[in-house]
C-alpha positions as CSV (number, residue, x, y, z in Angstrom):
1,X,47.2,-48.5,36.0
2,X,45.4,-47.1,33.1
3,X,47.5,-46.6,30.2
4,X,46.8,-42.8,28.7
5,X,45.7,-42.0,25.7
6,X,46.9,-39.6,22.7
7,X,43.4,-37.3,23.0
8,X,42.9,-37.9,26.7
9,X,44.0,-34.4,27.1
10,X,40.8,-33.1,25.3
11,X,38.5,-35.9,27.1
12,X,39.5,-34.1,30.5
13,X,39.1,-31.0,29.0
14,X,35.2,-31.2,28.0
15,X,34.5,-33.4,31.1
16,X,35.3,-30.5,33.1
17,X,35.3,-27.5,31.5
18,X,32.0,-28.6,29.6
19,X,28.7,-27.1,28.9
20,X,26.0,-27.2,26.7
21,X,27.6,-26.2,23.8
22,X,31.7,-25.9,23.9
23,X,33.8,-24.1,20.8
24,X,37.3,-24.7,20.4
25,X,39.3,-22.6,18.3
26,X,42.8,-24.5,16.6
27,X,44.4,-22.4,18.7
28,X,43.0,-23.2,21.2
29,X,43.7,-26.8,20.8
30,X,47.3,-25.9,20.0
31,X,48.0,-23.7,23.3
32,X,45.9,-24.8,26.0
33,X,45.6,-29.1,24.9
34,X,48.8,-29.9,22.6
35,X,51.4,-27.3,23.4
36,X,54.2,-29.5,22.6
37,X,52.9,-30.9,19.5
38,X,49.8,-29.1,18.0
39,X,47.3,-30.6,17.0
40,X,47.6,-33.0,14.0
41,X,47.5,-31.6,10.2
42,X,45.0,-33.9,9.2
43,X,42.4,-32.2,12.3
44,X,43.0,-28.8,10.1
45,X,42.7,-29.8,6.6
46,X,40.1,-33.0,6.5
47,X,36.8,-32.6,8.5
48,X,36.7,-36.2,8.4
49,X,39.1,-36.3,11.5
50,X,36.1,-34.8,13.6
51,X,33.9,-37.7,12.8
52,X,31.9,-39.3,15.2
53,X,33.9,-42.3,14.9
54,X,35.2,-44.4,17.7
55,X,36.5,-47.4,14.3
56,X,39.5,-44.4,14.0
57,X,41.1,-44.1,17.2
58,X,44.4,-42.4,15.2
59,X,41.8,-39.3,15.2
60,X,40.7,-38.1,18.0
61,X,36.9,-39.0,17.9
62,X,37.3,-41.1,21.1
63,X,38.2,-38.1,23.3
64,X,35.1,-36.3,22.8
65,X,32.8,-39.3,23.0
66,X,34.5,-41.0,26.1
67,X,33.5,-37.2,27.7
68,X,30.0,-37.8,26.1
69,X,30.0,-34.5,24.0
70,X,29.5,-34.9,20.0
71,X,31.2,-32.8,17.0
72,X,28.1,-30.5,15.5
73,X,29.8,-28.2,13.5
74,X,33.9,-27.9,12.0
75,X,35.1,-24.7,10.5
76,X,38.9,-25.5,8.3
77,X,38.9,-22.1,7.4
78,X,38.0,-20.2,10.6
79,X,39.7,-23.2,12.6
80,X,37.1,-24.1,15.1
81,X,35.3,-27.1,16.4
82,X,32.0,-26.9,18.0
83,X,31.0,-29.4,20.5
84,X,28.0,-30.5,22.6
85,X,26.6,-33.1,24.9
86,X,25.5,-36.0,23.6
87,X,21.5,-36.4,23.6
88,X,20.8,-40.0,22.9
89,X,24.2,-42.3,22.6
90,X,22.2,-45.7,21.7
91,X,23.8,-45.5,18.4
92,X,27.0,-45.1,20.8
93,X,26.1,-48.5,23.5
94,X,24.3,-51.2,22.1
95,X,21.4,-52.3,24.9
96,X,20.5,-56.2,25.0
97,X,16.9,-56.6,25.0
């Protein structure tokens, strides 16, 4: 059995809700993926967070890249996130040669 993850909820989300291009408001996020919780403070106040960044699984970089979608734009004061597929992930799997 596969243990779940924090951000799988978001993961799910792109995989099948996805597109080429897929904005997500905070709000968003807060009613439709984390309506218990919210999402994290740190998501609305440090851009950061949205990194590209698997070495920080406490954010929620992960999610999106384990749906192969990439963070190309954050708004903190609008609150939105815009996502899209990612082109070329070689920086993402290394390939023996």
């Amino acid at each position: 059995m596969e243990r779940k993850k924090k951000y799988d909820v978001i993961t799910n989300y792109l995989k099948h809700n996805g597109g080429s291009q897929i904005t997500l408001t905070f709000t968003q996020f807060d009613e439709l993926l984390f309506p218990s919780v919210g999402l994290p403070k740190t998501a609305r106040t440090s851009v950061e967070w949205w990194a590209d960044d698997y070495r920080h699984p406490e954010n929620g970089a992960y999610a999106w890249l384990n749906a192969k979608y990439e963070v190309i734009h954050i708004n903190l004061e609008k609150e939105y996130v815009v996502f899209i597929p990612l082109l070329k992930s070689n920086w993402f799997f290394t390939e023996k040669k």
